[in-house]
GUDO-783199 format. One record per residue (C-alpha): x negated, y negated, z negated; residue number from 1. Coordinates in Angstrom, 2 decimals, decimal comma, padded with zeros to 5 digits. Each point is the difference from the previous one (the first is absolute). Example, Ala and Ser with C-alpha at 12.3 -4.5 7.8 and 13.67 -1.06 7.14 Angstrom:
         u         v         w   num
   -012,30    004,50   -007,80     1
   -001,37   -003,44    000,66     2
! end
This chain:
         u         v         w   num
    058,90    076,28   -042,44     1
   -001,03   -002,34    003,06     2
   -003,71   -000,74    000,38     3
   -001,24   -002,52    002,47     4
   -003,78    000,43   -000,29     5
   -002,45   -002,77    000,57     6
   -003,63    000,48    000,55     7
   -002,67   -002,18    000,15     8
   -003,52    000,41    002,12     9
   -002,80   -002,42   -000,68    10
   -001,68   -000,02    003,85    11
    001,96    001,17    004,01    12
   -002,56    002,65   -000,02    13
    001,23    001,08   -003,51    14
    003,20    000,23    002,15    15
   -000,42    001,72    002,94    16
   -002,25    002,33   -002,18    17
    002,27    001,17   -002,36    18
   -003,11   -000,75   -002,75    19
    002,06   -000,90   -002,84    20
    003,76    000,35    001,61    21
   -000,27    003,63    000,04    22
   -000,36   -000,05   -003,85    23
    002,98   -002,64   -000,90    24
    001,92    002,26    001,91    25
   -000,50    003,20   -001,58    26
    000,32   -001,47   -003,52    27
    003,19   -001,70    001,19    28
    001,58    003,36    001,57    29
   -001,08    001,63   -003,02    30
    002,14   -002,49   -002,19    31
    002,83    000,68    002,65    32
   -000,11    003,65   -000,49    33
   -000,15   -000,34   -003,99    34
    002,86   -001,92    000,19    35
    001,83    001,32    003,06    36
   -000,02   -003,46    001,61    37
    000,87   -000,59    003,47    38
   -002,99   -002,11    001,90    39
    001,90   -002,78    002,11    40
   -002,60   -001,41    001,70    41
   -003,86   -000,91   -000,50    42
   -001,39   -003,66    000,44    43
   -004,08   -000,45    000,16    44
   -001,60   -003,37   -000,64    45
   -003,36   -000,58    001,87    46
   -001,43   -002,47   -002,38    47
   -003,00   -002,09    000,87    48
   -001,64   -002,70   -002,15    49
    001,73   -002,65    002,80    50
    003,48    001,16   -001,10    51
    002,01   -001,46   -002,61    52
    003,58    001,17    001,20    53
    000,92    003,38   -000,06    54
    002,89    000,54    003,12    55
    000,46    003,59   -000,69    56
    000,28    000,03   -003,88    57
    002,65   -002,95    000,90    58
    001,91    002,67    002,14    59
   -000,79    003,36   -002,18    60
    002,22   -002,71   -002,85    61
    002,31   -000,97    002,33    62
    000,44    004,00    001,05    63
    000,47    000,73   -003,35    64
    002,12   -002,58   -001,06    65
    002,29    000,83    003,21    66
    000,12    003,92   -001,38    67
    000,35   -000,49   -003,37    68
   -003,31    001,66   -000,05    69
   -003,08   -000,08   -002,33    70
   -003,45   -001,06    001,15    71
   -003,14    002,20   -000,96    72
   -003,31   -000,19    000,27    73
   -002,67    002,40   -000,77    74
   -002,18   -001,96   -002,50    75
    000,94   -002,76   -001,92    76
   -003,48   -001,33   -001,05    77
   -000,65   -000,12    004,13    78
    002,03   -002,94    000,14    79
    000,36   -000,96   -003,88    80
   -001,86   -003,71    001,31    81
    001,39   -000,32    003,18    82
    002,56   -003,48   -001,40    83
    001,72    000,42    003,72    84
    001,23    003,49   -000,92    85
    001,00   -000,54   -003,64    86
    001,46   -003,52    000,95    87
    002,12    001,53    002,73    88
    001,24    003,06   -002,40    89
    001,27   -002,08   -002,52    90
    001,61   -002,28    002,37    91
    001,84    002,90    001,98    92
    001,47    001,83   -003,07    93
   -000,20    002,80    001,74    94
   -000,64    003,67   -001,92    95
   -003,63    000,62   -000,07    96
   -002,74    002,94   -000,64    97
   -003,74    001,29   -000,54    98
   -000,55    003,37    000,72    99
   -002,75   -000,43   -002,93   100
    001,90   -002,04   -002,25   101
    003,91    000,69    000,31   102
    000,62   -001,82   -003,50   103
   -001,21   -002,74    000,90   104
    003,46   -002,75   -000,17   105
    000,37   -003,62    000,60   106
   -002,35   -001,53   -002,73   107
   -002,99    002,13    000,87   108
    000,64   -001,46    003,40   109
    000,28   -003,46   -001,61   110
   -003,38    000,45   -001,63   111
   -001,81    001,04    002,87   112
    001,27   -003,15    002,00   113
   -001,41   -002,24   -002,82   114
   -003,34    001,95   -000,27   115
    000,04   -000,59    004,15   116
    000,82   -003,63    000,23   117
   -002,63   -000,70   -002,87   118
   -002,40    001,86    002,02   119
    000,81   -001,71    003,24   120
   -000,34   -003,08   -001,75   121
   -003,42    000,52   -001,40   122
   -000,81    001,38    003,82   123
    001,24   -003,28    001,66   124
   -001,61   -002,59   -002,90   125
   -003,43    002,20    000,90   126
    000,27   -000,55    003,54   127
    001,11   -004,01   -000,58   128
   -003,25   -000,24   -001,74   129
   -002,02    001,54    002,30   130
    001,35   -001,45    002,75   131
   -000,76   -003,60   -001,68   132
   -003,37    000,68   -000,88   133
   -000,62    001,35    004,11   134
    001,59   -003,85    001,01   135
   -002,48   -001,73   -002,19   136
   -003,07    002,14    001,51   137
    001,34   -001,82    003,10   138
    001,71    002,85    000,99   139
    003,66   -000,40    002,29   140
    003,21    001,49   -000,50   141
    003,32    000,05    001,93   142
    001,15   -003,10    002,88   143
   -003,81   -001,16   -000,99   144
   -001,77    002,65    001,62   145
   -001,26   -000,94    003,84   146
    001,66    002,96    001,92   147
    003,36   -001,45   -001,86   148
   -000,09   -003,59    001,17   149
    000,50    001,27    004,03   150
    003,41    001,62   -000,01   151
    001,55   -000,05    003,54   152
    003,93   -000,65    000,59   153
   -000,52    003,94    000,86   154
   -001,50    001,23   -002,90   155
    002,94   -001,46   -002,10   156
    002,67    001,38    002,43   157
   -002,08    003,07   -001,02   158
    000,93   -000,19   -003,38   159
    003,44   -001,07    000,39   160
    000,50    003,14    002,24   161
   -001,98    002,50   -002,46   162
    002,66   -001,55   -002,61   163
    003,21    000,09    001,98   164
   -000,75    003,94    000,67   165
   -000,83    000,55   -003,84   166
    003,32   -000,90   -000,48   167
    001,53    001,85    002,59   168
   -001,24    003,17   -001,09   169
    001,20   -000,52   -003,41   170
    003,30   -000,41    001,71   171
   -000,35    003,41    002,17   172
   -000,99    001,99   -003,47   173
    002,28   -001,76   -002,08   174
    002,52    002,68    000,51   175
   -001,52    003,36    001,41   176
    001,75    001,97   -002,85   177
    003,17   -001,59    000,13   178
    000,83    000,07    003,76   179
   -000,11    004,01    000,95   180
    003,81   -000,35   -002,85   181
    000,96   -003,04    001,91   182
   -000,46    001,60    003,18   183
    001,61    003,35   -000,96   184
    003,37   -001,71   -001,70   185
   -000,03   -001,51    003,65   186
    000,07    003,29    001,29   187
    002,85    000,87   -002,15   188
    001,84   -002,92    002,29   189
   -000,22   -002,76   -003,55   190
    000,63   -003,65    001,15   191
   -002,98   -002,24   -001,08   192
    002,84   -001,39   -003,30   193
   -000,36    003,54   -000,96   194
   -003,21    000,49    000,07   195
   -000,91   -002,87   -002,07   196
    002,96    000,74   -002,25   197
   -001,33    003,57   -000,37   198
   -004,22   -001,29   -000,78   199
    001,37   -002,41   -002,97   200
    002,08    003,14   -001,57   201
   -003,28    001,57   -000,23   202
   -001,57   -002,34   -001,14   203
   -002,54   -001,18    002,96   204
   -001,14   -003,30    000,52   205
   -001,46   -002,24    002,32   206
   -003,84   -000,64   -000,09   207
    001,28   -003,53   -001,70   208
    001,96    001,84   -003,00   209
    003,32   -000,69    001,67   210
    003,31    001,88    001,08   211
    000,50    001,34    003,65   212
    002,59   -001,33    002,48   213
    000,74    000,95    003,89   214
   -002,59   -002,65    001,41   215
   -002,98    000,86   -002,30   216
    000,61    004,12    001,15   217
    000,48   -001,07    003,47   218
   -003,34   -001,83   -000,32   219
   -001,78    002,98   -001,13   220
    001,96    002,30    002,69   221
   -001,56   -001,95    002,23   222
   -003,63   -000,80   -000,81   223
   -000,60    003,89   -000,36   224
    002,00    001,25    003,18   225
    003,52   -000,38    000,79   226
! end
């Protein structure tokens, strides 16, 4: 068995401080050792209240997808009402783990999602409410709000920057696992036709679902150093 584990932290300092990492990880090498898994690779998630994406969960699926691997995390109930996590699983159909709940299969996964996107419902009719009843105290909300109403030519080529380097670094972490096998097939002297040919017989994909050819591995040859 493959495990790609993913791990989640709350808060950076949470991060840097190990407070909560440190026990994922043990539980997870534990499973490893139980099972005499092999540990590909380990993706944290820094998640903040701001954050609705989750970039490295996207590339611990991706890794795992790649490797024929199964993703595990430590706890299920840590991220049982997280709907980005469920959502993504059962969109990636990728193999999948909790160290404290190995039966769980597909429908328990299923059920969660439901309980999660009820909740988030409930959350987001809550907030609509409240929000409401602020706006008829005379409170402001959104373009409304003075500081809003001033936005410079600057500020929005400020934003259209911050955006156009989002997506960029998508693009440079897209494929961190996958180039080290492009790059050593190179090595071996493989034409770029080759190396594609070789990623679809394993069964790799591109970030869009698709199958390889010579200009798409060229790109990627490229972006990360040749």
């Amino acid at each position: 068995m493959k495990l790609v584990p993913y791990y989640r932290v709350s808060t950076a300092k949470q991060a840097r401080s190990g407070l909560g990492l440190e026990g994922q990880d043990a539980t997870v090498q534990r499973f490893a050792e139980i099972h005499g898994a092999t540990i590909l690779k380990s993706y944290v998630e820094v998640e903040t209240g701001k954050r609705s994406d989750r970039p490295e969960l996207a590339k611990a699926i991706a890794h795992a997808r790649r490797s024929k691997a199964t993703l595990v995390i430590a706890k299920l109930d840590r991220l049982a009402r997280n709907v980005h996590f469920l959502s993504g699983l059962m969109e990636a159909g990728v193999k999948f783990v909790a160290c404290d709940q190995p039966s769980a299969n597909e429908l328990t996964i299923h059920i969660l999602a439901a309980v999660a996107q009820d909740e988030a419902k409930r959350i987001s009719e809550r907030t609509k409410a409240a929000l409401e009843a602020y706006k008829a105290r005379g409170g402001k909300l959104g373009a409304s709000r003075p500081e809003c109403r001033n936005l410079t030519s600057e500020d929005t080529k400020k934003g259209a920057k911050a955006a156009g380097d989002a997506a960029r670094r998508d693009a440079d972490d897209a494929y961190t696992d996958l180039y080290p096998i492009m790059r050593a097939l190179r090595d071996e002297g493989r034409s770029l036709r080759a190396i594609a040919k070789h990623l679809n017989a394993e069964g790799y994909e591109t970030r869009r679902g698709r199958f390889w050819n010579h200009i798409q591995v060229r790109a990627v040859l490229k972006r990360y150093g040749e």
